[in-house]
N, C-alpha and C positions, 0 to 999 in steps of 0.2 A: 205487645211485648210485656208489659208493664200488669196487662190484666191476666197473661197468663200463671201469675207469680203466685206459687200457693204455702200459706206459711201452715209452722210444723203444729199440726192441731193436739200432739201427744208432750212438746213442749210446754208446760202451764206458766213459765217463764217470761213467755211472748208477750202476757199480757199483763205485766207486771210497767208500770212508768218506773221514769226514773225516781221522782220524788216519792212513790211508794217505795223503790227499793230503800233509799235514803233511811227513810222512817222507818223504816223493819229493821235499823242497823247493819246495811250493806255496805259491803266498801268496793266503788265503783272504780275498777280500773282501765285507763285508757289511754291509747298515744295520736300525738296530733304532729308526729316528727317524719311521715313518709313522703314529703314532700322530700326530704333529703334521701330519704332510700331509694325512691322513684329518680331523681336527679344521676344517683350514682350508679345505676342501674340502665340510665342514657334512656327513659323514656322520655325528662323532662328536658329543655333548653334552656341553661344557665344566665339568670338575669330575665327571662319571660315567665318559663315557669307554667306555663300552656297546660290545660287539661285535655287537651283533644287525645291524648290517650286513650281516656274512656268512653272515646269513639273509635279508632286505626286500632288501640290493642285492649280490648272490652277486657281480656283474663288479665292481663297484667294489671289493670285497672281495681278488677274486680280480689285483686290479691293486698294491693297495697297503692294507694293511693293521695296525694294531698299537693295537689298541681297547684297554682294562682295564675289565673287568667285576667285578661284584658282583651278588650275585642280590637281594640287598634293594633296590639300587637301581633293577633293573632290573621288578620288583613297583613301583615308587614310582613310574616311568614309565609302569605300563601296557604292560610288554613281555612278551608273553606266552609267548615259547621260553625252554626249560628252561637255566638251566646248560652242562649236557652235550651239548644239543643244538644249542646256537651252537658248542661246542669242535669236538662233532666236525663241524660244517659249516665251521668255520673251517681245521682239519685237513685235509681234503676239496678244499678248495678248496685250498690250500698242496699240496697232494702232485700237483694235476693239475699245476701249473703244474712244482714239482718234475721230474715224470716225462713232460714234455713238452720237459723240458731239462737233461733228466739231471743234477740238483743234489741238493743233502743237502736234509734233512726235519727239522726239530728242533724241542723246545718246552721252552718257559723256565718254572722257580719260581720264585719272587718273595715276597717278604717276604708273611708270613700273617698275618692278626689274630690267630691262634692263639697264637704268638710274642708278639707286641706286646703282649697281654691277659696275658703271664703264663703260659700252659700250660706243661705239663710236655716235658721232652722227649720222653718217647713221643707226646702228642697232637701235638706239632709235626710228627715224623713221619711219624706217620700220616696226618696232613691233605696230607702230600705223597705219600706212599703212592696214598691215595684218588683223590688227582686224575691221578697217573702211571700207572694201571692204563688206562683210557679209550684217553690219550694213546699208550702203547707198542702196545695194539691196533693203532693207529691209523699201525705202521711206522715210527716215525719214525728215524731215523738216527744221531743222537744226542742230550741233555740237556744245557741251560744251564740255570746256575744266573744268576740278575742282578735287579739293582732291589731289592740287600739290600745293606743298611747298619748290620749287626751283625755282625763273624766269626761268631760263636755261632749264628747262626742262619744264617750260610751253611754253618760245618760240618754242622748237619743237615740241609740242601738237598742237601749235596752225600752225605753217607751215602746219604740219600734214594734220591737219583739212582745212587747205582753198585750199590743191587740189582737194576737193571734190567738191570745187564750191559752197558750201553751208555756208549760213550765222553762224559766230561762235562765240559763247559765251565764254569768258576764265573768272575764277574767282579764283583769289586765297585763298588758306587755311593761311591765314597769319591774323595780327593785328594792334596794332600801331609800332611791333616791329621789323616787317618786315616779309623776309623770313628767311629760316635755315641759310643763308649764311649773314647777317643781312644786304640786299638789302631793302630800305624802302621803306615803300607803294607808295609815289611819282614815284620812280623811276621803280618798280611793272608795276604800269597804266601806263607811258608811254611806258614801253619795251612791254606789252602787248599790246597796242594799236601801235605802231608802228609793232609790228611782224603780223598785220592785224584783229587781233581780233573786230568783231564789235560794242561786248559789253563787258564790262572789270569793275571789283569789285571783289569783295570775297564771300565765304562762307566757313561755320562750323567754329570751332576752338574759335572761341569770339564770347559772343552774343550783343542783339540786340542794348546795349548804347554803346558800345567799337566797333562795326562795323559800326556805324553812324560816331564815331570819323575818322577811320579809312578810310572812304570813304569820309569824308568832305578833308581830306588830299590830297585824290587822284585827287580829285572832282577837286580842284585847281591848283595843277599841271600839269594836263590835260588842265587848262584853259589857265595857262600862255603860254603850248607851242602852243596855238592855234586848240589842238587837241579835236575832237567832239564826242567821241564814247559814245553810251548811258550809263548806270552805272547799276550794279546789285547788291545787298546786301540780302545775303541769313545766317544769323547767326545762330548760335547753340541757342536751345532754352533756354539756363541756363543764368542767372547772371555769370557773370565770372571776373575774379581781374582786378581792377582799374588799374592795373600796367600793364597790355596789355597783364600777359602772357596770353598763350591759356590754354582750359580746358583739354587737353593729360596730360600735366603735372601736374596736377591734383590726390590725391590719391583718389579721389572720383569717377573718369569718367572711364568709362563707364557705370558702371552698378550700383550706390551709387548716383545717380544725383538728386533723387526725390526733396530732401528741399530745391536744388538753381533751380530746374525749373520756367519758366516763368511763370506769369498768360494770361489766354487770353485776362485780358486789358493794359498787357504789349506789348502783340501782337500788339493791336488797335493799342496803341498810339508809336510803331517802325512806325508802318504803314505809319501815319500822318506825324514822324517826316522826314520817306524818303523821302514821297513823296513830301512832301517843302524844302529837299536837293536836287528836282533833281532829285533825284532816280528811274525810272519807269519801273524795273523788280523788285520786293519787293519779297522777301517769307521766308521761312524761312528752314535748316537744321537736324543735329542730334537733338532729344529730342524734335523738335515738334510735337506735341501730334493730335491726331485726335479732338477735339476742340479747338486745333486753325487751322485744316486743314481741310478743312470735302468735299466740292466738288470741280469737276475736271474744272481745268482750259488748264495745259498744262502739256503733258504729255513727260518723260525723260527714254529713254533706249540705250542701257544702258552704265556702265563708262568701258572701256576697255583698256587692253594694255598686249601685250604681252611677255614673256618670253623665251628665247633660250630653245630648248629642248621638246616645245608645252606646256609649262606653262603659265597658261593664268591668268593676275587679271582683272574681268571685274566688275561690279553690272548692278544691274537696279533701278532706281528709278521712280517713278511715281510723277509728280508733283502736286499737286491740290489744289485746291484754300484754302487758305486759309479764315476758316470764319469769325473768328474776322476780318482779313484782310481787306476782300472784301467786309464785310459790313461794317466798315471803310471808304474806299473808294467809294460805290457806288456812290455818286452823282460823283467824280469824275470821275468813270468810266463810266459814261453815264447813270444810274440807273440800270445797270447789279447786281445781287444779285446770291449769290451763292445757289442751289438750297433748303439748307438746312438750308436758312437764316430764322432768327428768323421773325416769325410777327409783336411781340411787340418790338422791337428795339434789337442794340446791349451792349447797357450798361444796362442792369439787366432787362431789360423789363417783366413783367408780374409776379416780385417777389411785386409787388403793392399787389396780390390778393393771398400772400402766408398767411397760418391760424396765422402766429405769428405776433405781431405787430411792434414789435423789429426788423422782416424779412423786413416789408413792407416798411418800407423808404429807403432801399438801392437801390434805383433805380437811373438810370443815370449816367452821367461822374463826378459829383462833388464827389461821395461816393467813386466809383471804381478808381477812379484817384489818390484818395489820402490818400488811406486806406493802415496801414503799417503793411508788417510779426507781429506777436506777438511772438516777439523775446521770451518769457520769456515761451512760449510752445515750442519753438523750443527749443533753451537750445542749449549749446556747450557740448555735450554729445557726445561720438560716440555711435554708436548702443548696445556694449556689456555692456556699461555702463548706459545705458537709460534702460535696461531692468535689469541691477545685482542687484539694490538695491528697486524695488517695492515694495514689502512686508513693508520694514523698513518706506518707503515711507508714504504707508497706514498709519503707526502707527503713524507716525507723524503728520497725517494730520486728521484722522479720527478717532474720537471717539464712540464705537457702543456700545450699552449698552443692552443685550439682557435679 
């Protein structure tokens, strides 16, 4: 399967790394949020989070992907593919797509039970050992480290990852408030940038105004010690509290997120703001949606780490471009356009020639820039309460005279 795979030899692309791209002054766009699109789409199972999709349904797989598995739980389901054998079908799938579009190939570690439970640092290691052996067979391009929320345990992801030899990404799940252990951003980017990591930021957990604060933090720290590594900023796609916590703490998160989700010109304009921080790995997390993400830039498989016992938590994600994003940035990125990019522009284009008149002037950045929620439809209701009293609602509001 794997050996039949022929990538595009008229692509000069293909053969470009990431850290090459970096140094050329690219700007790498990517999302690491379709574990939530896959969820709402009912390939995944809410609270497992199973990748055996990209085994039972290889295309939906191979379109959008970023499952988190567990092999006990996936024994508790009655799923019968191994571990390793969703990874590397998940790999497989990620590298066609890859090298049919001459893009990077990469797979993420991610917090292990191993850690959590206590292990030593060698068993930590080695549970990432264990699962990067598969993975690196498997070509991949380079290693993220992410969805860790200890430094201590991302400096051994990231040891982990640099004896593979291959260039690594670490970003932490953290805020302006640090990590679990309340180690602050500053001190975050430089333990990760000093543990070797080549490119060091965050994702998920805050979005995109609170991850701009949060890596301007870094941004500078990094700068007093002299240290140069590139920066990466991948937030959750939600509003999330001024006060830094993350959205886990949240009673709304995971599956209640819909009224703080981002718009796609809040996407743009993260975009714009990263990339004049500096920032030149931009994309975005949990809850970004297929418009703000729509074609493939760089693709991610998968987050692994493993368990005593052969418990394994791994995911796959698929990264791809974001479209607000990257037509955002196109002139930036040299006039690259994501395939799926609009004709008529990316602030409202072509709603000129929509049938209402009242539609037609909402074009551009001055409209979508600074157009506000209509707080007064949203309402501070919760759900059971926005639906109990309708009826009396009507009566209130409507008079019908038949």
């Amino acid at each position: 399967m794997f050996d039949r795979l022929k990538p595009q030899k008229d692509n000069k692309r293909a053969h470009i790394g990431l850290l090459e791209r970096l140094r050329a002054g690219d700007t790498i766009i990517g999302d690491g949020g379709m574990i939530c699109e896959m969820e709402k789409r009912c390939y995944v199972q809410t609270g497992f989070w199973t990748p055996e999709v990209c085994v039972t349904h290889p295309q939906a797989g191979r379109r959008c992907a970023s499952p988190t598995l567990r092999q006990s739980l996936m024994q508790e389901l009655g799923i019968k593919q191994s571990v390793e054998e969703v990874n590397r079908a998940a790999c497989r799938l990620c590298r066609e797509v890859a090298e049919e579009k001459g893009l990077l190939f990469t797979a993420s570690l991610t917090a292990t039970p191993v850690f959590e439970k206590g292990g030593s640092r060698e068993e930590v290691v080695d549970s990432y050992r264990q699962q990067l052996k598969p993975i690196v067979e498997e070509r991949v391009d380079f290693i993220m480290c992410e969805w860790l929320f200890d430094i201590r345990e991302m400096e051994l992801a990231i040891g982990a990852a640099r004896e593979t030899g291959l260039p690594v990404v670490a970003c932490m799940t953290i805020g302006p408030l640090g990590d679990r252990c309340g180690v602050s951003p500053e001190q975050c980017a430089l333990r990760m940038a000093r543990a070797g990591a080549d490119v060091v930021g965050t994702n998920c957990a805050v979005g995109p105004r609170v991850c701009l604060q949060t890596l301007h933090r870094m941004r500078l720290a990094l700068q007093r010690e002299g240290l140069q590594p590139f920066l990466i900023g991948q937030p959750i796609g939600l509003r999330t509290p001024e006060d830094g916590r993350t959205m886990i703490g949240r009673p709304y998160w995971p599956l209640a997120c819909e009224p703080v989700t981002i718009t796609r010109f809040e996407a743009n304009l993260f975009a714009r703001e990263a990339y004049e921080e500096g920032i030149r790995y931009i994309g975005g997390c949990c809850h970004f949606r297929s418009y703000h993400i729509r074609q493939v830039v760089t693709v991610s498989v998968p987050r692994t780490a493993a368990e005593p016992g052969g418990l394994v938590v791994c995911s796959v994600t698929v990264l791809w471009t974001g479209r607000a994003m990257a037509e955002e940035l196109a002139k930036e990125r040299g006039g690259r356009q994501p395939e799926a990019a609009s004709r008529l522009g990316c602030w409202g284009g072509g709603l000129d020639r929509f049938s209402e008149p009242e539609v037609q002037s909402r074009v551009g950045r001055q409209h979508w820039a600074h157009v506000a929620p209509d707080l007064h439809t949203l309402g501070d209701q919760s759900p059971a309460q926005h639906f109990a009293d309708w009826k009396s609602a009507l009566k209130r509001s409507v008079s019908v005279d038949y």
